[in-house]
C-alpha positions in Angstrom: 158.1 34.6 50.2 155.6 32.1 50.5 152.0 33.1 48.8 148.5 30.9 49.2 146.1 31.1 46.3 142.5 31.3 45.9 140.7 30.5 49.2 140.5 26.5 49.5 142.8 26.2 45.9 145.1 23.9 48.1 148.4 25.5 46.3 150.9 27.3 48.5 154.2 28.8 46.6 157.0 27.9 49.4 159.6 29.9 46.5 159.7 31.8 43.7 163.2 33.0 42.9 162.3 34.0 39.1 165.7 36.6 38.8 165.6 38.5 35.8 169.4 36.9 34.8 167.4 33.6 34.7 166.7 32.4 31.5 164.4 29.1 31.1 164.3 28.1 27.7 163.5 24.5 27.7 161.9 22.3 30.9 161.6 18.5 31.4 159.0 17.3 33.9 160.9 13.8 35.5 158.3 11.5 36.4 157.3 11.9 40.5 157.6 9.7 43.2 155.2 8.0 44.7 155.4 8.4 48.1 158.2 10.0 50.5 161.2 7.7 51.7 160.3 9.0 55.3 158.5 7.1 57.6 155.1 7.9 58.9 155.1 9.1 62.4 151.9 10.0 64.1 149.7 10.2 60.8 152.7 12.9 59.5 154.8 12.1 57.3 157.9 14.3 55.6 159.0 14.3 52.1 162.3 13.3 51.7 162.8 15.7 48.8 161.6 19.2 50.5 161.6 18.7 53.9 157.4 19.4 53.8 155.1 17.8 56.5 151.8 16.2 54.9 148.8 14.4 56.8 149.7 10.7 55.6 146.9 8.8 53.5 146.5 6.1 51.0 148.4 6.4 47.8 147.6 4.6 44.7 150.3 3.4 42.3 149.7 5.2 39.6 149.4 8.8 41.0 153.2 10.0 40.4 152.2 9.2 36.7 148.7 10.4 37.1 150.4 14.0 38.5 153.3 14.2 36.1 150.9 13.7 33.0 148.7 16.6 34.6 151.8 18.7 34.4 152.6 18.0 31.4 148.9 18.8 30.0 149.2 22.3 31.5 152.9 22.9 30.6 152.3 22.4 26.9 150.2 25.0 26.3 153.0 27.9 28.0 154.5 29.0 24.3 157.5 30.6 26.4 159.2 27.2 27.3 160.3 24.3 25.1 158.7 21.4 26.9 161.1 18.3 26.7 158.8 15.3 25.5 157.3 12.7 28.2 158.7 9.7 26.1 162.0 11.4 25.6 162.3 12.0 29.7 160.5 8.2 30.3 163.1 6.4 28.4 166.3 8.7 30.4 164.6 8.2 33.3 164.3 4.3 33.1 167.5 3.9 31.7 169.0 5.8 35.2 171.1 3.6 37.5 168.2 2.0 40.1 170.0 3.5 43.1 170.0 7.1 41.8 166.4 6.9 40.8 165.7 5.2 44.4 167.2 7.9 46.4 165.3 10.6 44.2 166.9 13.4 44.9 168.6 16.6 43.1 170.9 14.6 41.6 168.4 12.5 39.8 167.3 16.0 38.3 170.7 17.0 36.9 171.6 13.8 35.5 168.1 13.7 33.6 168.2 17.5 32.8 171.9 17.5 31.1 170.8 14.4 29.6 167.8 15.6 27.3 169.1 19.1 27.0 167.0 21.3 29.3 167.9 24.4 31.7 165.6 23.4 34.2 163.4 20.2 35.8 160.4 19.5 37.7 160.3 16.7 39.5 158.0 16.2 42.8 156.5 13.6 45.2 153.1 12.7 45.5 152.3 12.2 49.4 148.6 11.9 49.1 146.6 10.1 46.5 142.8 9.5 47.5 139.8 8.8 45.0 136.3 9.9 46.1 134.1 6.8 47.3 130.8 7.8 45.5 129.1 9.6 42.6 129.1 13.2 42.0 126.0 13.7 43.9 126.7 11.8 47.0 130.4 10.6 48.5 131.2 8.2 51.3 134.8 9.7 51.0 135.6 13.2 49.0 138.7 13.1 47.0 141.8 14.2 48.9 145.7 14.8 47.4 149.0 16.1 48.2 152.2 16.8 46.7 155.3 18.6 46.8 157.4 19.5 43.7 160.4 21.9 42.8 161.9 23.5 39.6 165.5 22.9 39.6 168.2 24.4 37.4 170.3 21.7 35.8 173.5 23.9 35.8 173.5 25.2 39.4 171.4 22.8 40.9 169.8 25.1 42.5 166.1 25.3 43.2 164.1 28.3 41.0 160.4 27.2 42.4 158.9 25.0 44.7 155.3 24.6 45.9 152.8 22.2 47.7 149.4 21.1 47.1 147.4 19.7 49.7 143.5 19.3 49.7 140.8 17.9 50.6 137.5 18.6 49.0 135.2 20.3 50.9 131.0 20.6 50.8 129.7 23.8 50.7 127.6 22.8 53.7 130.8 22.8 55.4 132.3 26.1 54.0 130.4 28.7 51.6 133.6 29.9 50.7 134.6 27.5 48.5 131.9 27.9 46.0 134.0 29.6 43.7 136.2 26.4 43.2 132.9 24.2 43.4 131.3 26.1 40.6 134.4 25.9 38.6 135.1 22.0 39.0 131.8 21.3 37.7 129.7 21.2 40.7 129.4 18.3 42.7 131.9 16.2 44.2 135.3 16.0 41.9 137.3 12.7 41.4 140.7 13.1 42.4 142.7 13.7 39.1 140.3 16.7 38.6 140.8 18.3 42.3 145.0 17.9 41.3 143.9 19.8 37.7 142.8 22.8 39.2 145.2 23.0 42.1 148.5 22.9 39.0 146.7 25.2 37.0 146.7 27.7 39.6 149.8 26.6 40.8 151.8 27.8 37.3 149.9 30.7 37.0 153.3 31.8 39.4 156.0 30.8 36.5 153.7 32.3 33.8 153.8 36.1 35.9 
């Protein structure tokens, strides 16, 4: 079933398979690509990984690290799960033949999963990565980002959860009903790293139910 958040959140759950014979123990978050290896065709392009369309955009090279360090901030505090350490999963991942971690693709997910010992993975691709042009009173640009992301299940390989984020900020001049999500990001126009925190942290209020 796919469920939208809050009004203007930016989070949509594609799937949520969550059976009750599933049992996640321990997770490791694989560090996300940056950027889809589709093409971009008429200002669309589609990520490789989950088949989702996105409005195409600039994409700096840091935001797959920005994104998975977000996730890990949020994950760490969810006592239910084992979260497998971001060093631990760095050096796996950067020891990982080139032309597996190129093609970034389930496989990838597996081989890191069994590798550090975890029941499931996260791994996504960042398809939008846009910092606001201006101060928190007054923007050129607003901040704008998408991603896509999955949890997989080492054994099966099959998917458990998968999600997108896509947003960009909005003024309230433009639509009063995002003032619950302006009040919360501080007022003001949010840098891009913040706009991602809030959309994850509504985004794993799903795995947490």
């Amino acid at each position: 079933m796919i469920r939208a958040f809050k009004p203007h959140s930016g989070v949509v759950i594609l799937y949520s398979a969550k059976p009750d014979t599933i049992s996640i123990k321990k997770i490791a978050v694989i560090p996300f690509r940056t950027g889809s290896l589709n093409p971009v065709e008429n200002g669309v392009v589609i990520c490789h990984l989950t088949g989702q369309s996105f409005k195409s955009g600039k994409i700096e090279p840091d935001s797959g690290k920005n994104v998975t360090s977000l996730f890990h901030q949020k994950l760490i505090l969810n006592k239910s799960i084992e979260l497998i350490s971001e060093d631990t999963v760095n050096t796996v991942y950067e020891s990982t033949d080139k032309n597996i971690v190129a093609q970034y693709d389930f496989s990838l997910g597996k081989i890191i999963g069994g590798t550090v010992g975890a029941d499931a993975v996260l791994m996504g691709v960042v398809m939008r990565y846009e910092e606001r042009e201006g101060t928190k009173w007054a923007v050129n640009r607003p901040a704008s980002a998408a991603f896509t992301t999955v949890l997989l299940d080492v054994k099966s390989g099959e998917i458990l959860w998968k999600m997108r984020f896509d947003k960009t900020q909005q003024a309230l001049s433009e639509n009063m009903l995002y003032i619950k999500n302006f009040i919360r990001g501080g007022g003001g126009w949010q840098e891009v790293n913040h706009l991602l925190l809030m959309g994850i942290e509504d985004a794993l209020k799903d795995l947490e139910k």
